[in-house]
N, C-alpha and C positions, 0 to 999 in steps of 0.2 A: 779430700775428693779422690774417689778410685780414677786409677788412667785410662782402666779399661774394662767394657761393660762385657757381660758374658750371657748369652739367652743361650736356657738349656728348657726341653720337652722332655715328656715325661708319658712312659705306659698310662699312668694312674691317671692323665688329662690334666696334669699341673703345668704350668711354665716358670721357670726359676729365674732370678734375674741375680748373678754375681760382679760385684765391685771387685779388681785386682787392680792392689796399692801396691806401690814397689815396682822395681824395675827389674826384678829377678835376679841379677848377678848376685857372683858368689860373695855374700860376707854382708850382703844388704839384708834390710827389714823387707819382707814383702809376707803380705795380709789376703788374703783371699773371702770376701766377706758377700753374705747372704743383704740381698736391696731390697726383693719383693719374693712372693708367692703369689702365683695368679693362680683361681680355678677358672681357666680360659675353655676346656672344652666339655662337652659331653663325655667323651670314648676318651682316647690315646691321644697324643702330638705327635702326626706323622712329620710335620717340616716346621721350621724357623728361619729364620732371613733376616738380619738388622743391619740400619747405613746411616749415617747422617744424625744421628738421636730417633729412627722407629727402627719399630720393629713387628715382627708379624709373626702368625702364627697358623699352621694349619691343622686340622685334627678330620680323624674318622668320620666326625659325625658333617659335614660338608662343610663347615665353617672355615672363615679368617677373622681370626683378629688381630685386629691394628692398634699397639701402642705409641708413647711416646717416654723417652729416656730423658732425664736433664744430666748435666752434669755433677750433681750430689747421689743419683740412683734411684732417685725418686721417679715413680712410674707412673703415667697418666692414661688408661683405658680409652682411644678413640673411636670402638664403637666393631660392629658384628659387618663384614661381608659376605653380603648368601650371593649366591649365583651356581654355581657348582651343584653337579646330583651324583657327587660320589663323594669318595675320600679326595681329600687335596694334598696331595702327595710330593708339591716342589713350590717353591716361592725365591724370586729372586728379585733385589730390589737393582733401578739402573738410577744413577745421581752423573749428573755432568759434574770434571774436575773438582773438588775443593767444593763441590755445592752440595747441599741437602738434595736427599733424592725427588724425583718427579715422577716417576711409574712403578710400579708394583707389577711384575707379572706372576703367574698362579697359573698351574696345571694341575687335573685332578685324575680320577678313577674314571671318567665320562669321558676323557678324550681330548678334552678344550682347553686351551690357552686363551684363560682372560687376562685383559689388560685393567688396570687400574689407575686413576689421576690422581698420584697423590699431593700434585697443588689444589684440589679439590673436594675436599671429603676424600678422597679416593672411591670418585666416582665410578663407572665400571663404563669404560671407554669401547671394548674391543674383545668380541668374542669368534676365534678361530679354530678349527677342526681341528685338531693335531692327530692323535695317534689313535688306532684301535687297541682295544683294552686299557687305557690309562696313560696319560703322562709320569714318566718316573723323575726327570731332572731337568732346569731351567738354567740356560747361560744370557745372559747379556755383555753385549760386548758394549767396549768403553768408548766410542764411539757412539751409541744409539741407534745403528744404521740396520743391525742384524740382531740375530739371538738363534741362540741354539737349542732346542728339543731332543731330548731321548723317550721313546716309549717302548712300553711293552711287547708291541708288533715287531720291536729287533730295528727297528729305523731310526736313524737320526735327520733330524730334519735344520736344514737353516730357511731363517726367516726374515724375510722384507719388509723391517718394520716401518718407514717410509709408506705402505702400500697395502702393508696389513696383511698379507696374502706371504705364500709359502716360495722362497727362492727354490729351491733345489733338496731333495731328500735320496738317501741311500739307506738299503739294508743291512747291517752288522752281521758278520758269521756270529757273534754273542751278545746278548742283551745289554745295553748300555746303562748300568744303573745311576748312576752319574757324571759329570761331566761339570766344566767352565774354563772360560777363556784363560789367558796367558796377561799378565801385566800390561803388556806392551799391544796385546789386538791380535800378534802375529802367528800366532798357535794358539788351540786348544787342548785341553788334557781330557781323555774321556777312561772312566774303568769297569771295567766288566769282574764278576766273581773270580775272575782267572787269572787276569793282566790290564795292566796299566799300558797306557798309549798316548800317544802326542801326534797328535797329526797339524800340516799347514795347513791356514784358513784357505789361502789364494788359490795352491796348486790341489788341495785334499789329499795330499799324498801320505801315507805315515813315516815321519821322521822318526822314530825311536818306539820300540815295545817291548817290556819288562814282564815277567811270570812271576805272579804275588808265591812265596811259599806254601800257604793259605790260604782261603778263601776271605778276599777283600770285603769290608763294609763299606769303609769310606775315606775318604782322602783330602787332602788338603795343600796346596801347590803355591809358588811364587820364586817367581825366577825359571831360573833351570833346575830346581828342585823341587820334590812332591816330595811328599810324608800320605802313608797309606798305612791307615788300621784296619787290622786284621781278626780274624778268627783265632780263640786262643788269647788273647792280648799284647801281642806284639806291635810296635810300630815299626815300618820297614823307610827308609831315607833312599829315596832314586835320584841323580842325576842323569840330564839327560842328555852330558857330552860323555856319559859315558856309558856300558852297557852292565855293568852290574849293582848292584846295590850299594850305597858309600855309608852306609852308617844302618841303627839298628837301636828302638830301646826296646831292650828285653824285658816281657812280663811289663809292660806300663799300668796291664791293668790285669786283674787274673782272670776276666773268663772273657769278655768281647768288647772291644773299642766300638763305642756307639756315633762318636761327632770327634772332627778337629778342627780346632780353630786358631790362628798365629794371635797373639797378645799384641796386637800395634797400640801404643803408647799414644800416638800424633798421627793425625791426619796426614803429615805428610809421608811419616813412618809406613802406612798402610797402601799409601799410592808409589810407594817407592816398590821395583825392581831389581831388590837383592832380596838377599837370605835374612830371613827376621831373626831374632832373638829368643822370644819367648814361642811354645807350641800351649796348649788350652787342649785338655782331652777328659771326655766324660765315658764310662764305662756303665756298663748294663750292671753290674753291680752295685753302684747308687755312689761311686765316687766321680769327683771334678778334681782332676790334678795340672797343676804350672810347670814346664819342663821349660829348663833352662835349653836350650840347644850346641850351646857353646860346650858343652858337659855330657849332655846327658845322650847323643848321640854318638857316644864310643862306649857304650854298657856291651858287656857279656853277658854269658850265663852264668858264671862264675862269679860276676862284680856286676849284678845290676844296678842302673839308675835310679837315682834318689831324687824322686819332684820338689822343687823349689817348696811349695806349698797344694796342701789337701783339703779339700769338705766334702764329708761325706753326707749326704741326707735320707741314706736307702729308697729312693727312688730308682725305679729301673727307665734309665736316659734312651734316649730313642734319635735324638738329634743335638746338635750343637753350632751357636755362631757367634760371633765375637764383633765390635765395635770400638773405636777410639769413643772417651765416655765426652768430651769436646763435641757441640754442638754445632756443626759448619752454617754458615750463610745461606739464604734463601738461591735458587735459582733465579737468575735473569728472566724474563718472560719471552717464551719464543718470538723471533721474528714472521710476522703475518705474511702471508702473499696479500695483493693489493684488496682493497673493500669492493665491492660490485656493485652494493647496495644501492649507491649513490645513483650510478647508471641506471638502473632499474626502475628505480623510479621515475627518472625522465624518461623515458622507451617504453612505450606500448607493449604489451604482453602477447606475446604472439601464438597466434587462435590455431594456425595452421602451420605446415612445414614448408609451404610455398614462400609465405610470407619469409620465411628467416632468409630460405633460395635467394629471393631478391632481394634481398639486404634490405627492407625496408624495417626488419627491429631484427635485434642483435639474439641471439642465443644462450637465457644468462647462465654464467659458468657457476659450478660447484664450488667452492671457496675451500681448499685445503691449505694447513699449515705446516709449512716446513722447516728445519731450524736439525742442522749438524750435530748440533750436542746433545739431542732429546731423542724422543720416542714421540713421532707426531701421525698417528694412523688418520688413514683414510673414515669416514662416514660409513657406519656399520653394514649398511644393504649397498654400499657402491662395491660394484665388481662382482666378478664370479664368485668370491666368498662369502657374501652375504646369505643372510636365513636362508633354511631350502634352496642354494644353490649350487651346484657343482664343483666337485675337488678333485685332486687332483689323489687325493687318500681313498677315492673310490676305485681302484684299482692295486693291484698287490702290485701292479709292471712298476720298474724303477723310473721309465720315461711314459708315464699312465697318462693321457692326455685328459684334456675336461672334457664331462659327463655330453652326452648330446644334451641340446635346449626340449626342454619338456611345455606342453600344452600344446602342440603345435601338430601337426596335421600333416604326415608325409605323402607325399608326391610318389607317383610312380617312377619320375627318373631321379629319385633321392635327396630333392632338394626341400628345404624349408620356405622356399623365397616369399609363395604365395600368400600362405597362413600368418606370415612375419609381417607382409607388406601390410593385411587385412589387422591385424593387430594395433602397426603404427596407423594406420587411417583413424580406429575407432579412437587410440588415447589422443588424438589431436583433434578428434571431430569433425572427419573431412568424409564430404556423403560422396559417394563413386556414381556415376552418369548412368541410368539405367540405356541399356540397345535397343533402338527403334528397331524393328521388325517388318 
């Protein structure tokens, strides 16, 4: 049984799935072995994401697909998500502690951040504006409270997942092409082509910034340490109690690091907040190499790194992400707010707004679900983010306020009130007293 499942994408629209047996140390057996080949897309795999035994995928041609992993490497097809009208360009799954995941989120070329139920089919819960020109990278924090967006417009946004709608966004002086949380909640890492960065969730301040030698692709972080590949093939090792580079493996790959992913062995291995063991790196050159870290991060030019184990399948890798191949336990089921139903039905339905005035029937409330260790969105048309209506992305300003209310009839002294008052009369059905004359 491999320890550890490896989902690689591919230019040519394949997706790979590798078993790593062994535990990498020096002088052991370790196997690097091919599970499945999927032809999952149309075009290319621009993103992969796998937690808990799934896994996903997103390609050019607008799609998601959702698998399932067992523990032998055996792959199960769970089926096509449309929704998206561009490339889907970032996938990030969220699993409360120790559990199988429950939401899928996805951002594409069109702007939007869909949410997805994956105790449910992975039904398509929650669609939100994000960014002009495209979503590039999706963070979920471990928590379920927030998440974080980079797009193409140079913003980073955080997000209220509780509420569905957008907490607070800022502009980058450089394009964020990826980003995600910190083990612990308490930082994020985000990288631009240029440099690597850490800033606090709480205060937003940036704690630490590092100048890649090369133009970054992509990176891979736990603890206080990030591994960032580069242009060229180099892997570059940051800590971030300190200010220069603490390690290096030279040439990992010869022309461009496409994906890195840490080898967690165990579940608990992979929620732990140290320094891993094994690193997982796929190259545009069509190799998947295992790097010991104990080793192969003190290479020169002189004495480069020698990976534990290699497959090459001449495919050109485009992304990479890694799983414990141990299938965790279901989620709990969120805790509900109370049922109203019940009430509702004893209590007259109330015809007018007068009536509720007088307390004679009640006001029935929306029923939302809330629960700390999930992602529980609001009802898709409640609030200002609902279809056609007002965001807070329709302004470039950093404090852009919501759109003015549309339909509505203004006033010479500026107000809405009248058009708004005539609006609620007619959805409640309430006739206005004609003037005797």
């Amino acid at each position: 049984m491999a320890r550890c499942t490896v989902i690689a994408g591919s230019y040519e629209r394949f997706v790979f799935g590798y078993g790593v047996h062994g535990e990498g140390a020096a002088g052991e057996t370790s196997r690097l072995e091919k599970c499945f080949t999927a032809d999952a897309h149309l075009s290319s795999v621009k993103c992969v994401a796998a937690s808990g035994g799934f896994a996903a995928s997103g390609g050019s041609d607008d799609l998601i697909r959702v698998y399932h992993c067992d523990a032998s490497g055996a792959v199960a097809d769970l089926g096509v998500l449309v929704g998206h009208e561009g490339d889907v360009r970032a996938l990030a799954f969220h699993a409360p502690s120790g559990r199988a995941p429950t939401r899928l989120l996805s951002g594409g070329a069109d702007g939007s951040v869909r949410v997805w139920d994956a105790r449910d089919n992975f039904n398509m819960m929650k669609t939100m504006r994000a960014h002009r020109g495209g979503v590039l990278s999706i963070a979920a924090h471990r928590s379920g409270r927030v998440a974080l967006t980079s797009g193409a417009d140079s913003h980073v946004a955080m997000w209220d997942m509780l509420k569905g709608r957008v907490a607070y966004k800022f502009k980058t002086p450089e394009r964020v092409e990826r980003l995600t949380f910190t083990q612990d909640g308490k930082e994020y890492v985000s990288l631009t082509s240029k440099r690597l960065s850490v800033t606090d969730v709480e205060a937003g301040s940036i704690v630490r910034t590092f100048a890649t030698p090369s133009k970054a692709l992509t990176f891979e972080a736990r603890g206080r340490v990030a591994y960032v590949g580069c242009e060229g093939g180099d892997v570059i090792v940051y800590d971030t109690r300190t200010e220069d580079a603490v390690g290096q493996i030279v040439k990992a790959h010869p022309q461009r690091v496409r994906g890195l992913a840490f080898g967690s062995m165990t579940l608990e291995e992979a929620e732990e907040d140290s320094n891993p063991k094994l690193l997982i790196s796929a190259g545009s050159e069509g190799a998947v190499r295992v790097w010991d870290l104990r080793t192969a991060t003190r290479s020169s030019a002189e004495a480069p790194a020698e990976s534990v184990v290699e497959i090459n399948t001449g495919a050109r890798y485009t992304c990479l992400c890694a799983m414990p191949s141990e299938n965790p336990p279901e989620a709990p089921e969120p805790k509900a707010a109370q049922d109203e139903t019940a009430n509702r039905k004893k209590q007259p339905h109330a015809k007018n707004a007068k009536q509720v005035a007088k307390g004679k029937v009640t006001k029935p409330q929306k029923k939302v679900v809330t629960n700390d260790e999930d992602f529980e969105i609001v009802p898709a048309d409640d609030g200002p983010t609902g279809k056609g209506g007002p965001s807070r992305f329709d302004s470039d300003s950093d404090d852009a306020p919501f759109a003015k209310p549309t339909g509505f009839k203004k006033k010479r002294d500026g107000s809405y009130e009248k058009s708004a008052t005539s609006a609620r009369r007619k959805a409640h059905g309430i006739k206005t007293k004609k003037s005797r004359r």
